[in-house]
PDB file of N, CA, C and O in Angstrom:
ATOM      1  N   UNK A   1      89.596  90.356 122.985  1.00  0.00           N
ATOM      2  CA  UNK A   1      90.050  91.723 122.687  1.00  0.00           C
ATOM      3  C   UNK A   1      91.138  91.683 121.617  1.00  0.00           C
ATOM      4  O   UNK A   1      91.129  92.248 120.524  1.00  0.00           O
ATOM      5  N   UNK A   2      92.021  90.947 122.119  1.00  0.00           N
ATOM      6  CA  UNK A   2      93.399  90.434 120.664  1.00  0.00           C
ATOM      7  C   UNK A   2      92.818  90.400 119.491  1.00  0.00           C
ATOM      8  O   UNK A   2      93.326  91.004 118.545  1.00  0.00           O
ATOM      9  N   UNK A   3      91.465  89.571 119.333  1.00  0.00           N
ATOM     10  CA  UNK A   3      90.983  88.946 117.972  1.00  0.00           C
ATOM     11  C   UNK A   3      90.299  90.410 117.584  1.00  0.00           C
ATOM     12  O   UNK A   3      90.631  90.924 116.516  1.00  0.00           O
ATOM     13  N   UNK A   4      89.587  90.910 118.227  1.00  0.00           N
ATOM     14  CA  UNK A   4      89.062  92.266 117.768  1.00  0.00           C
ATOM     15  C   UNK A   4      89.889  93.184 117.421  1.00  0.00           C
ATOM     16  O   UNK A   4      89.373  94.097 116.775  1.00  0.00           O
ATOM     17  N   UNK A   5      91.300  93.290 117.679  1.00  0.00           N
ATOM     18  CA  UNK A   5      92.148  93.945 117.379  1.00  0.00           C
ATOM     19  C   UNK A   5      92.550  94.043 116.288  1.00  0.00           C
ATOM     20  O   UNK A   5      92.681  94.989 115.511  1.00  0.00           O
ATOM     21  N   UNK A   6      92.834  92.568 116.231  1.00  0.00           N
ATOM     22  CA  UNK A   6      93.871  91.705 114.614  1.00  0.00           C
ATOM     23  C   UNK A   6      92.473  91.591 113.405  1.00  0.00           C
ATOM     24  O   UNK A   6      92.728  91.073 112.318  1.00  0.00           O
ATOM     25  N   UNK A   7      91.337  91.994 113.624  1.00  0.00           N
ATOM     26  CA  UNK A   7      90.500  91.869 112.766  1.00  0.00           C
ATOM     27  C   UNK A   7      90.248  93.494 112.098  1.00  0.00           C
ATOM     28  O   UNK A   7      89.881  93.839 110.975  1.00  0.00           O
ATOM     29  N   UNK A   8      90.639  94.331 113.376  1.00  0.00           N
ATOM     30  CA  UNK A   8      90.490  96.176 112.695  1.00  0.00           C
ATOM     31  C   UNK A   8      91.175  96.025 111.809  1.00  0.00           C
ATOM     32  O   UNK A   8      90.819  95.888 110.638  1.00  0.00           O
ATOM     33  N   UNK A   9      92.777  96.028 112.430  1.00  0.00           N
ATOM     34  CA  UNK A   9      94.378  95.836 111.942  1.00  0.00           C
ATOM     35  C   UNK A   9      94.086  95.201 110.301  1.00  0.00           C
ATOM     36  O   UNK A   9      94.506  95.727 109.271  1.00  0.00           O
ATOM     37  N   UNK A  10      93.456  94.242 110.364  1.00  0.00           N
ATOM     38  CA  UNK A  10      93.251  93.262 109.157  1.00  0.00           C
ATOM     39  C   UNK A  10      92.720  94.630 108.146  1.00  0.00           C
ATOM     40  O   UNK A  10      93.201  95.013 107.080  1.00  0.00           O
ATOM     41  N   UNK A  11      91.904  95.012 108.691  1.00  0.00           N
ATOM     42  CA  UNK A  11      90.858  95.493 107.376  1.00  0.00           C
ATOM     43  C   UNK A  11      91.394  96.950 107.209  1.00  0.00           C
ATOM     44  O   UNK A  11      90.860  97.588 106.301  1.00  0.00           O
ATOM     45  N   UNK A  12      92.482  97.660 108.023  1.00  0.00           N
ATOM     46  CA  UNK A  12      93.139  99.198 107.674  1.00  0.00           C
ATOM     47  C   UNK A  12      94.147  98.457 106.821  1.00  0.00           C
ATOM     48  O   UNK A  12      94.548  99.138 105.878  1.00  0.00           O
ATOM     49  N   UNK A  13      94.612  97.355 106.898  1.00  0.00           N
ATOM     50  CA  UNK A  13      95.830  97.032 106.020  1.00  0.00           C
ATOM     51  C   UNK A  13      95.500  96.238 105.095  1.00  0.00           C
ATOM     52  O   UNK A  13      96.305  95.460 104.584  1.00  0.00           O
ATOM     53  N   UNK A  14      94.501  96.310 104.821  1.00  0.00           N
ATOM     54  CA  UNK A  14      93.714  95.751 103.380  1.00  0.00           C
ATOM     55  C   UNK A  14      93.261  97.301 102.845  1.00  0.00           C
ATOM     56  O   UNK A  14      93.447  97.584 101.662  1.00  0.00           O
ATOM     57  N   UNK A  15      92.777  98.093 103.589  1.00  0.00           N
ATOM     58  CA  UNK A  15      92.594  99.112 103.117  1.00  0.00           C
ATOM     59  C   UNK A  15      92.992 100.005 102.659  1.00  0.00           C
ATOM     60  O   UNK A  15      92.621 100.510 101.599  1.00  0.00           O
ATOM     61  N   UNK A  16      94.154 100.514 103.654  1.00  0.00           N
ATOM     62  CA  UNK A  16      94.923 101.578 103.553  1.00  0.00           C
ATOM     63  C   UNK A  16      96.480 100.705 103.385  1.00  0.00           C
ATOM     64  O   UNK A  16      97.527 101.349 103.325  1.00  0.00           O
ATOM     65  N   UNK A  17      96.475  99.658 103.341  1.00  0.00           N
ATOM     66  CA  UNK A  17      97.950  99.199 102.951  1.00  0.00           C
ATOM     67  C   UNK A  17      97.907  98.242 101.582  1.00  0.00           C
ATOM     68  O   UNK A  17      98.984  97.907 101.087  1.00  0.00           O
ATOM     69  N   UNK A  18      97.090  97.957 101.187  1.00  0.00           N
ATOM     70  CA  UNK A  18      96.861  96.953  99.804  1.00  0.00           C
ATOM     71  C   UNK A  18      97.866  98.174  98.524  1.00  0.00           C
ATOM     72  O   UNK A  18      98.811  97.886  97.791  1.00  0.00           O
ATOM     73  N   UNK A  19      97.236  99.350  98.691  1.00  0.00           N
ATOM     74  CA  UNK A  19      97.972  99.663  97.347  1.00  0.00           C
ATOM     75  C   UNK A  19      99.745 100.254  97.894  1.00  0.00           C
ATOM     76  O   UNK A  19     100.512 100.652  97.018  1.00  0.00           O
ATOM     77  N   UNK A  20     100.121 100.234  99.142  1.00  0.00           N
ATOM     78  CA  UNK A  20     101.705 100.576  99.533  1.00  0.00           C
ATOM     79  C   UNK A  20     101.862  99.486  99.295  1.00  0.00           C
ATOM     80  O   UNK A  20     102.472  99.536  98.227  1.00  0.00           O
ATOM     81  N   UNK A  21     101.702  98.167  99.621  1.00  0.00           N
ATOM     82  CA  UNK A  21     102.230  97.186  99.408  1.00  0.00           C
ATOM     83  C   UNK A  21     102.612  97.715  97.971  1.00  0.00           C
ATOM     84  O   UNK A  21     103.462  98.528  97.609  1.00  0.00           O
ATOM     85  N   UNK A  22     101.444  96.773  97.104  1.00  0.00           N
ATOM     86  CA  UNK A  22     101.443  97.405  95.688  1.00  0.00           C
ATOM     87  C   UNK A  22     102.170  98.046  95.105  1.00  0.00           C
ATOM     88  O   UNK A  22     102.357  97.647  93.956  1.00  0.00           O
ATOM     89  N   UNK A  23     102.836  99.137  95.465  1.00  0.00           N
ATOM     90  CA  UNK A  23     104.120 100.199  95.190  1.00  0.00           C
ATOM     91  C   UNK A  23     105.136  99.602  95.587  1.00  0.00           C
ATOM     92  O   UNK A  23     106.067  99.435  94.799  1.00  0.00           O
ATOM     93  N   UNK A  24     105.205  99.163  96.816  1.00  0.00           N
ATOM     94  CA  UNK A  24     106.705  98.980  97.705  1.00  0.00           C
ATOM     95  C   UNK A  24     106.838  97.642  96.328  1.00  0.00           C
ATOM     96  O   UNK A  24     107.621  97.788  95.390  1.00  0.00           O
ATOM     97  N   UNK A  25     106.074  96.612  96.446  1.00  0.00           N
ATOM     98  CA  UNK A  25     106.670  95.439  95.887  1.00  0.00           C
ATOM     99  C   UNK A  25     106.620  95.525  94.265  1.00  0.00           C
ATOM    100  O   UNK A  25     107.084  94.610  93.584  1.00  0.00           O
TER     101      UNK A  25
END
């Protein structure tokens, strides 16, 4: 269940966090 978790998590924050990163840094 953890690994299924950290694998959603993975792909909204590739998704929806790749370009905030991008800004923030």
């Amino acid at each position: 269940m953890s690994a299924f978790l950290e694998i959603r998590n993975l792909c909204v924050t590739l998704k929806g966090g790749a370009p905030i990163l991008r800004k923030v840094s």
